[in-house]
mmCIF file of the N, C-alpha and C atoms, coordinates in Angstrom:
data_MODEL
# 
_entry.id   MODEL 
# 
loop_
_atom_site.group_PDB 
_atom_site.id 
_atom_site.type_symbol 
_atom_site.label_atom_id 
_atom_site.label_alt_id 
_atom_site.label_comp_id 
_atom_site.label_asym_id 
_atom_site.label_entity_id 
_atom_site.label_seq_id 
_atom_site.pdbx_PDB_ins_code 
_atom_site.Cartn_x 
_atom_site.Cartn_y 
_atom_site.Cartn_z 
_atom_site.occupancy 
_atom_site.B_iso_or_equiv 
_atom_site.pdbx_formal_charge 
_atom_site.auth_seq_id 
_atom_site.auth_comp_id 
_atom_site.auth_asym_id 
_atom_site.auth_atom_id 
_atom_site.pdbx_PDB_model_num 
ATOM 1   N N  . UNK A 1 1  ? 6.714   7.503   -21.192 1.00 0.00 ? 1  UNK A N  1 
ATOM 2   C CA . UNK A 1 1  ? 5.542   8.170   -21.718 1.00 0.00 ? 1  UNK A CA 1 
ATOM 3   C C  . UNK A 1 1  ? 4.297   7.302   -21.613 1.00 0.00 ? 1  UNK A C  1 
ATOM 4   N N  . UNK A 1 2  ? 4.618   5.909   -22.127 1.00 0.00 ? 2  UNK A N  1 
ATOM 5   C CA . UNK A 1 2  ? 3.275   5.085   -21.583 1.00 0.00 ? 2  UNK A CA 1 
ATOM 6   C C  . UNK A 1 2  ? 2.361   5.342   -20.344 1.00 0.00 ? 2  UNK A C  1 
ATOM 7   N N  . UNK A 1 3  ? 3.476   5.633   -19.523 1.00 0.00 ? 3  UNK A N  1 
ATOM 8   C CA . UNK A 1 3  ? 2.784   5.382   -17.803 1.00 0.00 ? 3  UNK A CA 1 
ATOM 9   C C  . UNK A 1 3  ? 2.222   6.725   -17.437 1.00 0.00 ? 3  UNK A C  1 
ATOM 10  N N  . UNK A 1 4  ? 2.367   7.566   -17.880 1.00 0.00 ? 4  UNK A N  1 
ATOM 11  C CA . UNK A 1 4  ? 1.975   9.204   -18.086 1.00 0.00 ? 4  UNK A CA 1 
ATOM 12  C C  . UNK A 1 4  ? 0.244   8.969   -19.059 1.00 0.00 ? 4  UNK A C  1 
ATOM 13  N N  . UNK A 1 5  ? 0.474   8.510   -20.116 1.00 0.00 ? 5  UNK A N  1 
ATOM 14  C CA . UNK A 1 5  ? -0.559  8.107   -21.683 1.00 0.00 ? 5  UNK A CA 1 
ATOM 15  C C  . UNK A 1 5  ? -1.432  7.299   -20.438 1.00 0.00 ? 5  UNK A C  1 
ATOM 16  N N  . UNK A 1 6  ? -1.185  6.235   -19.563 1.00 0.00 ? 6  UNK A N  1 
ATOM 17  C CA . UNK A 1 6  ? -2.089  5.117   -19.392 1.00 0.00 ? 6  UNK A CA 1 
ATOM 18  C C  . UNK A 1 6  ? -2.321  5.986   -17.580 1.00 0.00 ? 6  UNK A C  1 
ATOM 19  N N  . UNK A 1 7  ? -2.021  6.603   -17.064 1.00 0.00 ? 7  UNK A N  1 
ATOM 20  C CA . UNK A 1 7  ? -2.215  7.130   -15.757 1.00 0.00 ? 7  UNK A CA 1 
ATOM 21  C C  . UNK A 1 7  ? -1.833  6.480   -14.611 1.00 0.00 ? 7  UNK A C  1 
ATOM 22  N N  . UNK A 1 8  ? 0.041   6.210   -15.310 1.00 0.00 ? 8  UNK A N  1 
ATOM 23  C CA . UNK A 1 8  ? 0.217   5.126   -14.052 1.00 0.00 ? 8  UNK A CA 1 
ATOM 24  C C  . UNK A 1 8  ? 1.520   5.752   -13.289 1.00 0.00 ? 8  UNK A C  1 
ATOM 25  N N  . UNK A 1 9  ? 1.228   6.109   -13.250 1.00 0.00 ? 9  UNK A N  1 
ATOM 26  C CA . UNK A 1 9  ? 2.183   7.834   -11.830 1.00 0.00 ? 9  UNK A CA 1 
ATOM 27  C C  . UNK A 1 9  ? 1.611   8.150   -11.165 1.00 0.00 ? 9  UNK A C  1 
ATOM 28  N N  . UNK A 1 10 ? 2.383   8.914   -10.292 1.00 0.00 ? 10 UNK A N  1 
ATOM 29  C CA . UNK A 1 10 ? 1.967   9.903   -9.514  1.00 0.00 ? 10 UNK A CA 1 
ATOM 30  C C  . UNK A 1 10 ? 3.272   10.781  -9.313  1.00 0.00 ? 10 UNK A C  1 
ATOM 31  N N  . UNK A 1 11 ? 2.712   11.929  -8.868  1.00 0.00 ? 11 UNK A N  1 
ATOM 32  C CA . UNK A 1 11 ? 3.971   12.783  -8.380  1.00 0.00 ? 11 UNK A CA 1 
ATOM 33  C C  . UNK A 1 11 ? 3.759   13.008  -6.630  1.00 0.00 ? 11 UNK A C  1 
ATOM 34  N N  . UNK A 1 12 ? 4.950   13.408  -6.494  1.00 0.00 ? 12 UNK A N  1 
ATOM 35  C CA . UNK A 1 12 ? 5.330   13.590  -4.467  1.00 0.00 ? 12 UNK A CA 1 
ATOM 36  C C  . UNK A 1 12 ? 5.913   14.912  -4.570  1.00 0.00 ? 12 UNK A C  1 
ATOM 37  N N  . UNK A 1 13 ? 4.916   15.522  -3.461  1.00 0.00 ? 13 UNK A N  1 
ATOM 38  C CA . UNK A 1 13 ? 5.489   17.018  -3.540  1.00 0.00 ? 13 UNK A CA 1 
ATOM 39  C C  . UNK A 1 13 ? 6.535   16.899  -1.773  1.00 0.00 ? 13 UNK A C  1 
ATOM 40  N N  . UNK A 1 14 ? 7.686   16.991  -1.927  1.00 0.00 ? 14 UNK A N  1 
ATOM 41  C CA . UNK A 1 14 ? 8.303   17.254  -0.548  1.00 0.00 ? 14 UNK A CA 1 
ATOM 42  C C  . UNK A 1 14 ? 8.522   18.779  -0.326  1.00 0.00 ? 14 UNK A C  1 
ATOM 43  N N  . UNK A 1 15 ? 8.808   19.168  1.012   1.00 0.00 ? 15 UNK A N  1 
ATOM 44  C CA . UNK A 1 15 ? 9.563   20.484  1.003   1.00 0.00 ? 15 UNK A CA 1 
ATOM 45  C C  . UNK A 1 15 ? 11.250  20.677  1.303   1.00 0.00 ? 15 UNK A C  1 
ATOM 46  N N  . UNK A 1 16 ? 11.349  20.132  0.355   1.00 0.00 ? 16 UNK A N  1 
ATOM 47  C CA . UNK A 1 16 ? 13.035  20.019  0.727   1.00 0.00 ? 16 UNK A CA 1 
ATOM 48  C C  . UNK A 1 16 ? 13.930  19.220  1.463   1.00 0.00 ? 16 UNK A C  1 
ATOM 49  N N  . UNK A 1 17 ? 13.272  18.779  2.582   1.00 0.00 ? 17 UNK A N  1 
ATOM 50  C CA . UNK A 1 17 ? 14.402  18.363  3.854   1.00 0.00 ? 17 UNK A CA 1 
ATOM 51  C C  . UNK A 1 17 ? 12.884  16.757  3.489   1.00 0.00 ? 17 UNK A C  1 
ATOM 52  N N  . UNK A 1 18 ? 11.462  16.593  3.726   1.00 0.00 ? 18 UNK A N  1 
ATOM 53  C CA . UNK A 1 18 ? 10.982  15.703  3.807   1.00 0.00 ? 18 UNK A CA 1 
ATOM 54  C C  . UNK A 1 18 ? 10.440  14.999  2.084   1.00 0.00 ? 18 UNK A C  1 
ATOM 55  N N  . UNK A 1 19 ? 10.939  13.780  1.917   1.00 0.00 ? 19 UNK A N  1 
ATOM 56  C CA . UNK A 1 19 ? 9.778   13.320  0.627   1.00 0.00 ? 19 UNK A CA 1 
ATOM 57  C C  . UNK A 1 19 ? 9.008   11.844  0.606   1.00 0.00 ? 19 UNK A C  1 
ATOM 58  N N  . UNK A 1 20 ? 8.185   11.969  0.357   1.00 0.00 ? 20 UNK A N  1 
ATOM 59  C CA . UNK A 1 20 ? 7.597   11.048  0.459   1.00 0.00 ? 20 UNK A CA 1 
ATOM 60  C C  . UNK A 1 20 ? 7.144   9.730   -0.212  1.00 0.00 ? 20 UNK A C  1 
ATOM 61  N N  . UNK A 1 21 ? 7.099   8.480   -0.394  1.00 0.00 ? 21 UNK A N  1 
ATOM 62  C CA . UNK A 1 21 ? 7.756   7.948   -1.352  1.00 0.00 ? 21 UNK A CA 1 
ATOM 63  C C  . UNK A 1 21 ? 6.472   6.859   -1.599  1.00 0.00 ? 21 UNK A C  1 
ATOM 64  N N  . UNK A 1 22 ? 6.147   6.460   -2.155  1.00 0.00 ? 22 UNK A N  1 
ATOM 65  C CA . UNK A 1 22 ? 4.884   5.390   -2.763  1.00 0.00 ? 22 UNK A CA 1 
ATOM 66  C C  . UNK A 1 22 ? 5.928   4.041   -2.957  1.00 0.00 ? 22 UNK A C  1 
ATOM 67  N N  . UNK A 1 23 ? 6.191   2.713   -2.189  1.00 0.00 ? 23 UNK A N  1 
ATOM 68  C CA . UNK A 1 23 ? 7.106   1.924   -2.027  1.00 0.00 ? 23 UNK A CA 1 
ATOM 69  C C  . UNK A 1 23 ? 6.121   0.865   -2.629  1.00 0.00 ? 23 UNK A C  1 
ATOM 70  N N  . UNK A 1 24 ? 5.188   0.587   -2.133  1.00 0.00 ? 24 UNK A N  1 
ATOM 71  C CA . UNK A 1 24 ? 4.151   -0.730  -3.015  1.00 0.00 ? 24 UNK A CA 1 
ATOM 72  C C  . UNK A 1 24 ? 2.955   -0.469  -3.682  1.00 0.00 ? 24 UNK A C  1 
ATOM 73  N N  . UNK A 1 25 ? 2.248   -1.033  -4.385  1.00 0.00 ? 25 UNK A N  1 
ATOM 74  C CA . UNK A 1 25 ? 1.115   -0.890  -4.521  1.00 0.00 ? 25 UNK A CA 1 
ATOM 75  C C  . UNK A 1 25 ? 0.565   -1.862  -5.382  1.00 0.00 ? 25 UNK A C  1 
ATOM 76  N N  . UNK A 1 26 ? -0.067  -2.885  -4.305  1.00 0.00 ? 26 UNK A N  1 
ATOM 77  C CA . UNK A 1 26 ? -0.720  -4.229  -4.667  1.00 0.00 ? 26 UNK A CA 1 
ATOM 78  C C  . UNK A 1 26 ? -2.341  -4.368  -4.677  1.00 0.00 ? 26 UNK A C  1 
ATOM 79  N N  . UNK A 1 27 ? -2.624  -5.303  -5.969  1.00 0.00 ? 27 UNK A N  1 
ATOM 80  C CA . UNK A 1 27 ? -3.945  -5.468  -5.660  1.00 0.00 ? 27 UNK A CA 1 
ATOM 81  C C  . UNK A 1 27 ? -4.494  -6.829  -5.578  1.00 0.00 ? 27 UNK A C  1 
ATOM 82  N N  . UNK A 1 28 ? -5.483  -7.104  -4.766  1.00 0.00 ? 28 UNK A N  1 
ATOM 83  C CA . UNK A 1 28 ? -5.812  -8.652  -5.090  1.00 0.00 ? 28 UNK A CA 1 
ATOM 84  C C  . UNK A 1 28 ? -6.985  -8.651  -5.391  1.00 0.00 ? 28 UNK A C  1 
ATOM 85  N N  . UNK A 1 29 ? -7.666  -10.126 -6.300  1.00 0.00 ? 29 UNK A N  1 
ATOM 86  C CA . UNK A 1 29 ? -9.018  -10.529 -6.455  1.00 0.00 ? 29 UNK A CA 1 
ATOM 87  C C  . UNK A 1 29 ? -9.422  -11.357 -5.511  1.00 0.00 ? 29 UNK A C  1 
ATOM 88  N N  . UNK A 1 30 ? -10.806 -11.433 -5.826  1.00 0.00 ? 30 UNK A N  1 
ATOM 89  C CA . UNK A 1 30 ? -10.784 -12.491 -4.359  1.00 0.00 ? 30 UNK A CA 1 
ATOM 90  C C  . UNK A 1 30 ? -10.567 -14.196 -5.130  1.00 0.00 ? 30 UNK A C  1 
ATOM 91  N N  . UNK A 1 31 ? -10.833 -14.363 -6.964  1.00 0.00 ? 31 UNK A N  1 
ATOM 92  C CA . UNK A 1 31 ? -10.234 -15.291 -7.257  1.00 0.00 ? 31 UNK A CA 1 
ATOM 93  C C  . UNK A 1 31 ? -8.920  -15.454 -7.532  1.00 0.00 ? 31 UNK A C  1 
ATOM 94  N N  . UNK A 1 32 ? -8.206  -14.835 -6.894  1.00 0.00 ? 32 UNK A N  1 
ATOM 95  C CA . UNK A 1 32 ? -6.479  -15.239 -6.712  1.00 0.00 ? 32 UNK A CA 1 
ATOM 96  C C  . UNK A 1 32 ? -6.022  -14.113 -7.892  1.00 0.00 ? 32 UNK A C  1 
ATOM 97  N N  . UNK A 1 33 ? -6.727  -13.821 -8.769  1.00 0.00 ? 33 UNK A N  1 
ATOM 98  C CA . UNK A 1 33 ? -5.347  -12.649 -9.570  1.00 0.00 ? 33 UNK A CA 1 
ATOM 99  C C  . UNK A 1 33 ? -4.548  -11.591 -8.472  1.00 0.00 ? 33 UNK A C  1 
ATOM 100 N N  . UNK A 1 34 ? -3.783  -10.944 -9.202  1.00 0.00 ? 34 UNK A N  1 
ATOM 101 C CA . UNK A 1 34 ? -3.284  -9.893  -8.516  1.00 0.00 ? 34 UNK A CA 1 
ATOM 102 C C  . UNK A 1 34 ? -2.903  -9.279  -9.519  1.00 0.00 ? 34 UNK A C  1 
ATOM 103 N N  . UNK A 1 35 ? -2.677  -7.786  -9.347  1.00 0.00 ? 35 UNK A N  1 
ATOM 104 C CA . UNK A 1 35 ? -1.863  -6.647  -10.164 1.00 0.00 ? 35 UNK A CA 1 
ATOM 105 C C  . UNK A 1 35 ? -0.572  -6.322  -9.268  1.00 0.00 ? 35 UNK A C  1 
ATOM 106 N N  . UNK A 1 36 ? 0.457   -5.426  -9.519  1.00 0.00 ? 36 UNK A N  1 
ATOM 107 C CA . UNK A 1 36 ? 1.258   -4.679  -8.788  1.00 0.00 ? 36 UNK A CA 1 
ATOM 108 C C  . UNK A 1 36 ? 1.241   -3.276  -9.593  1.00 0.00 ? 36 UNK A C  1 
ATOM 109 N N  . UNK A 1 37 ? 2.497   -3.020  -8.828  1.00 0.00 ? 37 UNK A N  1 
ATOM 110 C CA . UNK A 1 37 ? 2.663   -0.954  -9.849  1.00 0.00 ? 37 UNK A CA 1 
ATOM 111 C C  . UNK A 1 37 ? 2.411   -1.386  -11.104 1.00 0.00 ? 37 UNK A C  1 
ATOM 112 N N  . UNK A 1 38 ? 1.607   -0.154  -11.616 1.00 0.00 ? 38 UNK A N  1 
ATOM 113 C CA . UNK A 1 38 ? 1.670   -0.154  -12.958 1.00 0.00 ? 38 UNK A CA 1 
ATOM 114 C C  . UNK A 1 38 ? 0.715   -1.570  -14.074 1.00 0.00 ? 38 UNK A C  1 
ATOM 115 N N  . UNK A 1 39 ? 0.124   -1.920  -13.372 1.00 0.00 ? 39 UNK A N  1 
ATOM 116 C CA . UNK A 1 39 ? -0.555  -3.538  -14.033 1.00 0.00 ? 39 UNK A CA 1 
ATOM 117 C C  . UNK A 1 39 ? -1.913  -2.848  -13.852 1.00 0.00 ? 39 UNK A C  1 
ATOM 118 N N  . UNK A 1 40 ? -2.618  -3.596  -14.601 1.00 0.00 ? 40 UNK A N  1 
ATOM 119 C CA . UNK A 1 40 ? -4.672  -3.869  -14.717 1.00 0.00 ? 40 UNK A CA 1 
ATOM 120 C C  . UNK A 1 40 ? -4.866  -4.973  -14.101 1.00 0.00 ? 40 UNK A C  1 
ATOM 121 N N  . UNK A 1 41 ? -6.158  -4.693  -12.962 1.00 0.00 ? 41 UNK A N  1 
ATOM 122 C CA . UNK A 1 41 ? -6.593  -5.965  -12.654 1.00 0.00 ? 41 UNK A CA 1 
ATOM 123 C C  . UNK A 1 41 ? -7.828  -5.205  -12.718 1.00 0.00 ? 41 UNK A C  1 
ATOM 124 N N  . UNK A 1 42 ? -8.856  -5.899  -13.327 1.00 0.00 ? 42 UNK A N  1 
ATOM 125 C CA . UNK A 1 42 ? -10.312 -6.118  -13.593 1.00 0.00 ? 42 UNK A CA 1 
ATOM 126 C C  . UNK A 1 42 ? -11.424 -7.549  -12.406 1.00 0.00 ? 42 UNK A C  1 
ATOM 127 N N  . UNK A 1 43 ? -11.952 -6.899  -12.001 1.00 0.00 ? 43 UNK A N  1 
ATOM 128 C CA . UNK A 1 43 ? -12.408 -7.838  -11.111 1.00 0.00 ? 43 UNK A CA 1 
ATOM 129 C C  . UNK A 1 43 ? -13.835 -7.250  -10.655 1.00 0.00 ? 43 UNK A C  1 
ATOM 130 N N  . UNK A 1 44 ? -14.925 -8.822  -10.734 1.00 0.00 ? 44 UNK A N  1 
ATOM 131 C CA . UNK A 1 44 ? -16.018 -8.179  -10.589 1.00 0.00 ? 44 UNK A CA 1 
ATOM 132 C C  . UNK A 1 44 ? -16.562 -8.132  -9.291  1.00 0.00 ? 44 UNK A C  1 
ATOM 133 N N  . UNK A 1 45 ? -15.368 -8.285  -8.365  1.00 0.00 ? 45 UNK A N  1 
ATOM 134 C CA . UNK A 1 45 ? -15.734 -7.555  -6.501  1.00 0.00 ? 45 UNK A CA 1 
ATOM 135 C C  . UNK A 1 45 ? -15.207 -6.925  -6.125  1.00 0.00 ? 45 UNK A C  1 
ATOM 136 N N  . UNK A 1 46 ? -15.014 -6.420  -4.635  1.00 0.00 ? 46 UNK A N  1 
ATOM 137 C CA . UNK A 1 46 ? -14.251 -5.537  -4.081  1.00 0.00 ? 46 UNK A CA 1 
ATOM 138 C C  . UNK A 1 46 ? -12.636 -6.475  -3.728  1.00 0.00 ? 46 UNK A C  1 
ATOM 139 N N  . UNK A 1 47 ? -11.706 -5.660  -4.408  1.00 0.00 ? 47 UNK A N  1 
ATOM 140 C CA . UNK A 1 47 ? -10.383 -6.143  -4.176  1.00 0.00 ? 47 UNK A CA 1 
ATOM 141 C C  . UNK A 1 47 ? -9.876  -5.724  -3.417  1.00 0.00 ? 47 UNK A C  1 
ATOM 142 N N  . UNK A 1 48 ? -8.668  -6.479  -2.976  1.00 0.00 ? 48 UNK A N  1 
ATOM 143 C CA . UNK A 1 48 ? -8.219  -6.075  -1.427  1.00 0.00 ? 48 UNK A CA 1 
ATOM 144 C C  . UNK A 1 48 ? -7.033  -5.293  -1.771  1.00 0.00 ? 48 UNK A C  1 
ATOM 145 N N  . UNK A 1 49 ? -6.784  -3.575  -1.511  1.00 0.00 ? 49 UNK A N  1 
ATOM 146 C CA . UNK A 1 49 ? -5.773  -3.458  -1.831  1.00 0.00 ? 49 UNK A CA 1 
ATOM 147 C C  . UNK A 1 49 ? -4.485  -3.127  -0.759  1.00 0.00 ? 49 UNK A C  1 
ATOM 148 N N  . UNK A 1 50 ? -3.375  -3.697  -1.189  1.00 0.00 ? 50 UNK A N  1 
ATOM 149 C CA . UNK A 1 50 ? -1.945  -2.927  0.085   1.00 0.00 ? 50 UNK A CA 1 
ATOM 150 C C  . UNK A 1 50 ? -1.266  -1.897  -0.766  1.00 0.00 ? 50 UNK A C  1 
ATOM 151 N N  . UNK A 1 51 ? -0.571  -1.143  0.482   1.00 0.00 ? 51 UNK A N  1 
ATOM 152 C CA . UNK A 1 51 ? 0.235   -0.022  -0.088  1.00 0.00 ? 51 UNK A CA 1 
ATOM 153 C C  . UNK A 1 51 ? 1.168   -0.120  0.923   1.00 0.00 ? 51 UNK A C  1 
ATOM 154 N N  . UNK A 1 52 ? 1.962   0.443   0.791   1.00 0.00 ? 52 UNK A N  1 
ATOM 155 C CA . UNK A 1 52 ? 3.266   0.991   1.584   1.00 0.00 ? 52 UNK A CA 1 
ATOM 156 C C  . UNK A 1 52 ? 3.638   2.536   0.967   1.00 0.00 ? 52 UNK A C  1 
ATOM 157 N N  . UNK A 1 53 ? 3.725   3.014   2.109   1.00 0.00 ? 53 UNK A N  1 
ATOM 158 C CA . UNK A 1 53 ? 4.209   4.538   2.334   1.00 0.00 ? 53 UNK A CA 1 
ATOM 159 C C  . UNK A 1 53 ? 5.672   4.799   3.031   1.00 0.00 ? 53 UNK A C  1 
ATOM 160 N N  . UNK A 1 54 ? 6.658   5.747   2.360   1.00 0.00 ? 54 UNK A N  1 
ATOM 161 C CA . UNK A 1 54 ? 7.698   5.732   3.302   1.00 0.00 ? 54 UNK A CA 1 
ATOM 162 C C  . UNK A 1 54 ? 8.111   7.258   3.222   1.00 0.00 ? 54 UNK A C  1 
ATOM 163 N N  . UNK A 1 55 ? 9.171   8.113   4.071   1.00 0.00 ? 55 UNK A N  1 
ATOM 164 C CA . UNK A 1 55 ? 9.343   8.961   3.803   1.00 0.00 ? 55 UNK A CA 1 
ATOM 165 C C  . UNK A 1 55 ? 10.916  9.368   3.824   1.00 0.00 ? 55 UNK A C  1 
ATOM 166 N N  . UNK A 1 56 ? 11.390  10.276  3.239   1.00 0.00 ? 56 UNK A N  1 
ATOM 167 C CA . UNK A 1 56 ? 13.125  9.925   3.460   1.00 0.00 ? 56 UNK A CA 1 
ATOM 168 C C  . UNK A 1 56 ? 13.312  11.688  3.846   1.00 0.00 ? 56 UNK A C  1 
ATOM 169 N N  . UNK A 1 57 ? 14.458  11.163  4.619   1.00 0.00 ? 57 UNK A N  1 
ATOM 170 C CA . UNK A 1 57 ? 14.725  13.026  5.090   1.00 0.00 ? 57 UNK A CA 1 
ATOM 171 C C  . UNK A 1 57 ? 16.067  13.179  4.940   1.00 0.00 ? 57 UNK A C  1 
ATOM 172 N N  . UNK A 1 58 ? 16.461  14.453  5.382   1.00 0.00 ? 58 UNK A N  1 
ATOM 173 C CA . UNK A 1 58 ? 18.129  14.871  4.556   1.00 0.00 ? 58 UNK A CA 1 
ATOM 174 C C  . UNK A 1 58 ? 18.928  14.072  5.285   1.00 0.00 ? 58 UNK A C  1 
# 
């Protein structure tokens, strides 16, 4: 319920046979913090972010 309360989901709509899956989601500062899923990072520049996407089938 936290991660729902704080907006840290998402949902994946597949159609049955394809779904699609949210595998990373990193952020960096440019002074060395980082966040991952689900974390706060506050930073007063543009952060660099990665993701990974995957998809799984029947």
């Amino acid at each position: 319920l936290e991660a729902m309360e704080k907006g840290r989901m998402y949902c994946s709509r597949g159609d049955s046979r394809v779904w699609p899956r949210l595998d990373s989601f990193n952020v960096f500062g440019k002074d060395g913090r980082k966040a991952f899923m689900g974390e706060t990072l506050t930073t007063a520049h543009f952060p660099i972010i990665k993701f990974s996407i995957s998809y799984t089938t029947e």
